[in-house]
C-alpha positions in Angstrom: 8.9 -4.6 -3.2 6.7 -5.7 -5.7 3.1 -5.8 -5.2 0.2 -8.5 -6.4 -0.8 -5.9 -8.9 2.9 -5.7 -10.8 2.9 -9.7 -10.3 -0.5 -9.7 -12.0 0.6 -7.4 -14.9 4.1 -9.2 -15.4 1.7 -12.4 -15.8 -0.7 -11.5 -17.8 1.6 -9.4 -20.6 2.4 -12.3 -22.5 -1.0 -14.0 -22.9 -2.9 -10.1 -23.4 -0.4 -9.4 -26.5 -2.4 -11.0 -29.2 -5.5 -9.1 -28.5 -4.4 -6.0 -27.3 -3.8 -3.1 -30.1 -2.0 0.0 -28.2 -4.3 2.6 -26.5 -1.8 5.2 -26.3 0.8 6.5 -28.3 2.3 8.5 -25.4 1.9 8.4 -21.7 3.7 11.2 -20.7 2.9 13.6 -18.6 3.2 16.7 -21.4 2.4 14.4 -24.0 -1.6 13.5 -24.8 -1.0 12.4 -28.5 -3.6 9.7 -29.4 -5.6 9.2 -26.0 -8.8 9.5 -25.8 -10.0 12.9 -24.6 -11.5 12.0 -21.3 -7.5 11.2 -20.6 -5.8 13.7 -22.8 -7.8 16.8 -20.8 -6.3 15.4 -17.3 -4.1 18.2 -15.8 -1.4 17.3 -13.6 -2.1 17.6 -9.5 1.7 17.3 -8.7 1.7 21.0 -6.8 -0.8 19.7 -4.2 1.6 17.3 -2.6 3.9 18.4 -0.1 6.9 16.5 0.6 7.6 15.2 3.5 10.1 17.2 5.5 13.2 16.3 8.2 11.6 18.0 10.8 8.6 15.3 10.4 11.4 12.0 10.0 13.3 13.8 13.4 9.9 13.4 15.3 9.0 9.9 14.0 12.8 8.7 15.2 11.8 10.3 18.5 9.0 8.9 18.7 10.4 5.8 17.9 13.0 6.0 20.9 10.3 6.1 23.2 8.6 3.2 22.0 11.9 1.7 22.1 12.0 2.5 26.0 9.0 0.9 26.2 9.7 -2.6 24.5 12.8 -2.6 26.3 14.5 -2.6 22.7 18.4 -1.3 23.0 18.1 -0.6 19.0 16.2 -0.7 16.0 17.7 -1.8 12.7 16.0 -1.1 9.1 17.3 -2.5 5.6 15.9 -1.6 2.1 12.0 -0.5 2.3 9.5 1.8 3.4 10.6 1.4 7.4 14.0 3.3 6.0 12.2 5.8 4.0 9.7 6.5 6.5 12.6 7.5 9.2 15.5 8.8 6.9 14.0 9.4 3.5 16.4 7.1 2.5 15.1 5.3 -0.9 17.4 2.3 -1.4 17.0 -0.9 -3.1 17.7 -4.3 -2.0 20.3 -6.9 -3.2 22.3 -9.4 -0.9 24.8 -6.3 0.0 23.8 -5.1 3.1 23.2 -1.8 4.1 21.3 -0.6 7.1 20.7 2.0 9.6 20.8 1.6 13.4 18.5 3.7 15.4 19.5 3.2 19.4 17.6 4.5 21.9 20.4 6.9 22.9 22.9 8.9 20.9 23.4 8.8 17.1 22.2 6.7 14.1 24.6 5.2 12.3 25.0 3.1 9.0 26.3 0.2 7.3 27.2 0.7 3.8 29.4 -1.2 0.9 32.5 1.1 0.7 31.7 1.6 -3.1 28.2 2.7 -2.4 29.3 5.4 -0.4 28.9 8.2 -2.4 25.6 7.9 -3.2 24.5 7.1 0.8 26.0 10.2 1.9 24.2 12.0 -0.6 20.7 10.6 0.6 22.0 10.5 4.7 22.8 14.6 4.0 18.6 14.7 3.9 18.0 12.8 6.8 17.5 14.1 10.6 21.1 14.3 12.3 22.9 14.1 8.7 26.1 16.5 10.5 27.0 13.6 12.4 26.4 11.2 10.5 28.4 7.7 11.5 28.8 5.5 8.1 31.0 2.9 8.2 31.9 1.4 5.1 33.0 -2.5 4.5 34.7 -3.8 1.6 33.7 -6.4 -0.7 36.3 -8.7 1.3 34.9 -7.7 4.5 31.6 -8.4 6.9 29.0 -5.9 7.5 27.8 -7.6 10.3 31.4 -6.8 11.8 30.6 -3.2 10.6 27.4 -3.6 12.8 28.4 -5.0 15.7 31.0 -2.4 16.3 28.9 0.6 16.2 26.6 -1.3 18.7 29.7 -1.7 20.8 30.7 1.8 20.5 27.5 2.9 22.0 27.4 0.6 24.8 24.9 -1.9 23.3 26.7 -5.1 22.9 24.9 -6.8 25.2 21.6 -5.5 24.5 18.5 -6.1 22.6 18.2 -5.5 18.6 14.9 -5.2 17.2 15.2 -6.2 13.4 12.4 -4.5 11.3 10.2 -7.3 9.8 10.9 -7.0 6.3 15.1 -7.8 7.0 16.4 -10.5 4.8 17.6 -13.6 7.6 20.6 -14.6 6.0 21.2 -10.6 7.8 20.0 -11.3 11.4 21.9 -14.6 11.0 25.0 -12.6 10.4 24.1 -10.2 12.4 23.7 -12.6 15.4 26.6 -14.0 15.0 29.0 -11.3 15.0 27.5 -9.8 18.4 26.5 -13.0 20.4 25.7 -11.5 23.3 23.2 -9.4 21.8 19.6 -10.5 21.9 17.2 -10.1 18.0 14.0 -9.0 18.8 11.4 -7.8 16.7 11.1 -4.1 16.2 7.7 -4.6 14.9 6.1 -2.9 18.2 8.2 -0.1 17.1 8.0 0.8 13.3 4.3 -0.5 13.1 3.9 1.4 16.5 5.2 4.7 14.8 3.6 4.1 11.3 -0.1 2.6 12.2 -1.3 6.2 13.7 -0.6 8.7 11.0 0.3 11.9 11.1 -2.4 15.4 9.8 0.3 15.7 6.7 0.4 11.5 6.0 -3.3 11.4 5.9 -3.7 14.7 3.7 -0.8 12.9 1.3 -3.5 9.7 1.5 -6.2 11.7 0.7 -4.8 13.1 -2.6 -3.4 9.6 -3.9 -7.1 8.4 -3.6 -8.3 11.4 -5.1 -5.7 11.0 -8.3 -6.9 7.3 -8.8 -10.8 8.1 -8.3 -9.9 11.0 -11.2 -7.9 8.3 -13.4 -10.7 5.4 -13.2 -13.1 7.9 -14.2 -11.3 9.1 -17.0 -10.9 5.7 -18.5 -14.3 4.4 -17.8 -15.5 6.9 -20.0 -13.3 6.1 -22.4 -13.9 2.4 -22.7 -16.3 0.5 -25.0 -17.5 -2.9 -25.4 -14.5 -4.8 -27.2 -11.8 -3.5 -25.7 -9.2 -5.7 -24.1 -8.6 -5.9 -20.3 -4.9 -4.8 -21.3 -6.2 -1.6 -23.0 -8.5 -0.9 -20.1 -5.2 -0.9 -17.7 -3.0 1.0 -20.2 -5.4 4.0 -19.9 -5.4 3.7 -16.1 -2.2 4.0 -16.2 -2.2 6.8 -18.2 -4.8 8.8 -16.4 -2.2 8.5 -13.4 0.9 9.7 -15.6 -1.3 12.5 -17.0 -2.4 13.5 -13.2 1.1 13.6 -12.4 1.7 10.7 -10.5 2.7 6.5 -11.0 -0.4 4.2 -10.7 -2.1 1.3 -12.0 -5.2 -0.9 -12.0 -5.7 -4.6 -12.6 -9.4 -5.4 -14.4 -11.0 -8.6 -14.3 -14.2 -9.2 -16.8 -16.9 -11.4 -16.6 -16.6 -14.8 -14.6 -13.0 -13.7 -14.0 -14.3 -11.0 -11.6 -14.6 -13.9 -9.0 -10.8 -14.3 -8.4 -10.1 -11.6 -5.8 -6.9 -10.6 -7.2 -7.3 -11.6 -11.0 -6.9 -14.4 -13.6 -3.8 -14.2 -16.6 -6.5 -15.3 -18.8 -6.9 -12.7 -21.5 -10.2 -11.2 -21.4 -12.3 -8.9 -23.4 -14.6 -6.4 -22.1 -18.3 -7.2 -23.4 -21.8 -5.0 -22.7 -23.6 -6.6 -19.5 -20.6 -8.0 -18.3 -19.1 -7.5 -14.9 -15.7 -5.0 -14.8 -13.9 -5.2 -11.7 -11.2 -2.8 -12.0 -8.8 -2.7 -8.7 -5.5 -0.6 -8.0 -4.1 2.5 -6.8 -1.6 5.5 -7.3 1.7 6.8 -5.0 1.4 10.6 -3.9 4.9 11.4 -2.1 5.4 7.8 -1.3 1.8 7.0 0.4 -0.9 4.9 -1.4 -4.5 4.5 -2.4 -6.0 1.7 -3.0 -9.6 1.5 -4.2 -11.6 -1.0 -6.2 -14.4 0.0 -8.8 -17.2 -2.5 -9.6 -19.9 -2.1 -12.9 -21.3 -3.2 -15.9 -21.1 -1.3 -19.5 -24.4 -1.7 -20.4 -27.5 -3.2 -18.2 -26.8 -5.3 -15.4 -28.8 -8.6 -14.9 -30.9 -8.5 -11.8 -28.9 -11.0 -10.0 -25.8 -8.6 -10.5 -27.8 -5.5 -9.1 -29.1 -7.5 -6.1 -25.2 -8.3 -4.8 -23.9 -5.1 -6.0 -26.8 -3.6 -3.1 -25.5 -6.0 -0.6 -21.7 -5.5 -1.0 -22.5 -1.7 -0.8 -25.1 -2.3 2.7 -21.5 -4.5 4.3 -19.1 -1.3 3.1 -21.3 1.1 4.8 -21.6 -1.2 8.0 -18.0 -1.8 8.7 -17.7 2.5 7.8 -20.4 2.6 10.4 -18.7 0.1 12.8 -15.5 1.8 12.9 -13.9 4.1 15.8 -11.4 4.9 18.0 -11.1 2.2 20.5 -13.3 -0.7 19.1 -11.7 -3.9 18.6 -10.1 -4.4 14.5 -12.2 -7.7 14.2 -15.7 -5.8 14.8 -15.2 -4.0 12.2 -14.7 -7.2 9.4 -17.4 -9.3 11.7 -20.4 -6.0 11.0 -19.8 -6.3 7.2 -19.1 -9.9 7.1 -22.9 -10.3 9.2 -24.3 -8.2 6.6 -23.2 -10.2 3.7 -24.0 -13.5 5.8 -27.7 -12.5 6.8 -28.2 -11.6 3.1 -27.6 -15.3 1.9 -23.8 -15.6 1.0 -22.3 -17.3 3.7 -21.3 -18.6 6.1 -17.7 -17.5 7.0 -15.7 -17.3 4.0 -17.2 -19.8 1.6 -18.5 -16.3 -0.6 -16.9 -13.5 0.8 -13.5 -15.0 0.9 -11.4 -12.6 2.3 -11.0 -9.7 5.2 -13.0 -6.6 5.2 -9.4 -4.0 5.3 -5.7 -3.8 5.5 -4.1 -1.0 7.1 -2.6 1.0 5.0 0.2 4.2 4.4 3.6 3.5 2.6 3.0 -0.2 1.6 -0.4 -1.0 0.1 -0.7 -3.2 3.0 0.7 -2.7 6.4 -0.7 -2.7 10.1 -2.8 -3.2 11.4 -5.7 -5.2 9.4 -9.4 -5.4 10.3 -9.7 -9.6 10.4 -11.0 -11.8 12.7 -8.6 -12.3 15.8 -7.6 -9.7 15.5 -7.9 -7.3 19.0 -6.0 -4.3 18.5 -7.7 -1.3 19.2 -8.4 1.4 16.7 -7.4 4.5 16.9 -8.0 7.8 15.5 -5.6 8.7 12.3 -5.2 5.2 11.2 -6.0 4.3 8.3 -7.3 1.3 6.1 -9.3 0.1 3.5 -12.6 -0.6 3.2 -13.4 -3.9 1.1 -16.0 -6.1 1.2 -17.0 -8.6 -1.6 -19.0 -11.4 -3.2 -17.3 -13.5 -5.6 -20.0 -16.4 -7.2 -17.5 -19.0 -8.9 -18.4 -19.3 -12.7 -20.6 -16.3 -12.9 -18.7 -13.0 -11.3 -17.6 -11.0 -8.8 -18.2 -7.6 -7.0 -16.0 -6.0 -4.7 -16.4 -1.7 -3.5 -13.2 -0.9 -2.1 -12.6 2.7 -0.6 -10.0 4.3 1.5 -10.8 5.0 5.3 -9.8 7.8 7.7 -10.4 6.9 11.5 -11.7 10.3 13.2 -11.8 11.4 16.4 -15.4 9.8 16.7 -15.7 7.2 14.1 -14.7 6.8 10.3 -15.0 8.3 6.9 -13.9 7.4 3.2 -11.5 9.7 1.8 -13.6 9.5 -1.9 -17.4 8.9 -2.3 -19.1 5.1 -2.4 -20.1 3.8 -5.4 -23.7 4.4 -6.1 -24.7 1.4 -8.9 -23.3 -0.8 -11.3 -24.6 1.2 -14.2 -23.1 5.1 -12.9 -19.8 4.1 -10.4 -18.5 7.6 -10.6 -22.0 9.9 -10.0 -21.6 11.3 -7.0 
């Protein structure tokens, strides 16, 4: 899957080439030639991620199976993304081939693969829980998978059950699907893998706290090493390179100036000017989980106006941290900071802050469940979100503190510090 910030970079290559002069001459991870020494004396933090193991994907299907029970779902069935990683370990990509794997309630998975991708699924399926009996039943590029499908749901007594597809399967697949096993009911199996992946596991949130860790250290790294007349493209590049040179992938779009009032960026090319707002936004992948945090200051002084919504936007993060436990409703939490920012002049609703205080978050950058208004899921302790409240003033700029949040036992904490000011975003 692609995220807004790939979109975002993919967009704004073209029209950042005629300002932007190369940063580095080398990204690697062994190779610092020509960065600037707040990068180049990054040391990789690679040995402090622990993988995930089988043992931990055996007890997510489990647990699965009982939340299948639950939702009176017969099966579960997962296509290319994170759902399939996050049971099998299983990294595939998508194309209008299917492949899938069934989870039933009872008995074994099994999977749908083309015949000439076989090779390479068994070598991925020998990682994953209950890989010496694994089922794969090939179709050839004649054939129908959905065929393929339906029969393994037959063999295990299922043809007239319930499926629950995984939200992220293509329809033209539950279409086929459907028809080849009529009698079977599609379901959502939403209740299920957002069930599972909403309340994370001691390891998962230890994995979460490193990736925003990594990006903290690689913002930091390049907002030393940034100067007035640099290029929005130059300030990404060393991001980017901070992330390499910690030892993982990540990435940051920055928005200058009046630009800093589009939430998620403008392809205008942009230069990077003392007393101007930098709003840099993006994250990192440790072991497959993400951070995502957002970084708001000036180079320079900041005009009083500037330092006045900084204080606000940093009074709403603290109130929805504040707001948040185990049990309390997912709107409170985006109505406490929205109040704040409301009571302080820049409302109502949405007309300045335009968007919701936090996204659940783990494998995707954005997953359930989110902290919006409507919505009345309960949280619970080891989810986890972000923390993102904003002002964006068309025509003059924007400010947005976005951290990582941990629900505890008792209430909520960031995984890295707040940012203090405008003029020192990294003093801690």
């Amino acid at each position: 899957m692609i995220s807004r910030r790939r979109i975002l970079k993919l967009g704004t290559a073209a029209a950042g080439a005629a300002l932007a002069t190369p940063v580095t001459a080398a990204t690697s991870e062994n190779n610092c030639t020509a960065l600037p020494p707040s990068i180049a004396s990054l040391t990789s933090m690679k040995d402090q991620a622990k993988p995930t193991t089988t043992e931990e994907r055996g007890e997510r299907q489990e647990k699965a199976r009982r939340l299948m029970a639950d939702n009176k779902l017969d099966a579960i069935l997962l296509t290319e993304g994170t759902s399939l990683t996050y049971f099998s370990g299983i990294h595939w990509g998508g194309s209008e081939r299917l492949f899938a794997m069934v989870l039933p309630v009872k008995g074994n998975v099994f999977y749908v693969c083309p015949a000439f991708e076989e090779g390479r699924a068994r070598e991925q399926i020998a990682k994953a829980p209950g890989a010496e009996q694994a089922d794969v039943r090939i179709w050839q590029e004649d054939g129908s998978p959905y065929q393929r499908v339906a029969q393994g749901l037959n063999d295990r007594g299922l043809s007239t059950g319930t499926l629950g597809m995984e939200e992220t399967v293509r329809f033209v697949f539950s279409q086929g699907i459907g028809k080849a096993s009529p009698q079977m009911k599609i379901a959502s199996a939403t209740p299920v893998t957002a069930g599972c992946r909403m309340i994370k596991s001691n390891h998962e949130v230890e994995l979460m706290r490193l990736a925003a860790k990594v990006t903290l250290t690689a913002y930091e790294a390049a907002y030393h090493a940034l100067n007035p007349g640099m290029t929005k493209p130059q300030l990404e590049e060393m991001v980017e390179a901070a992330h390499t040179r910690l030892g993982f992938s990540g990435s940051a779009d920055a928005q200058v100036g009046e630009y800093s009032a589009f939430p998620h960026g403008s392809i205008t090319p942009q230069v990077i000017r003392e007393g101007a707002i930098v709003l840099m936004d993006g994250g990192g992948n440790v072991e497959g989980y993400a951070s995502d945090i957002t970084r708001t200051f000036v180079l320079g002084k900041p005009s009083d106006k500037m330092k006045t919504v900084f204080d606000i936007v940093h009074r709403a993060q603290t109130a929805a941290l504040k707001t948040a436990r185990p049990g309390l409703e997912c709107q409170a939490v985006d109505a406490a900071a929205r109040s704040v920012i409301t009571d302080a002049g820049y409302g109502p609703d949405y007309k300045f802050f335009t968007h919701r205080v936090g996204h659940g978050m783990g494998m995707d950058v954005h997953e359930w469940p989110y902290l919006v208004r409507g919505n009345t899921t309960p949280m619970a302790a080891n989810m986890t979100f972000s923390d993102e409240p904003g002002i964006y003033i068309r025509g003059e700029f924007g400010i947005r503190l976005e951290d990582d949040m941990h629900i505890t036992e008792n209430g909520a904490e960031l995984v890295t510090p707040q940012s203090p000011s405008l003029e020192h975003p990294f003093e801690k």
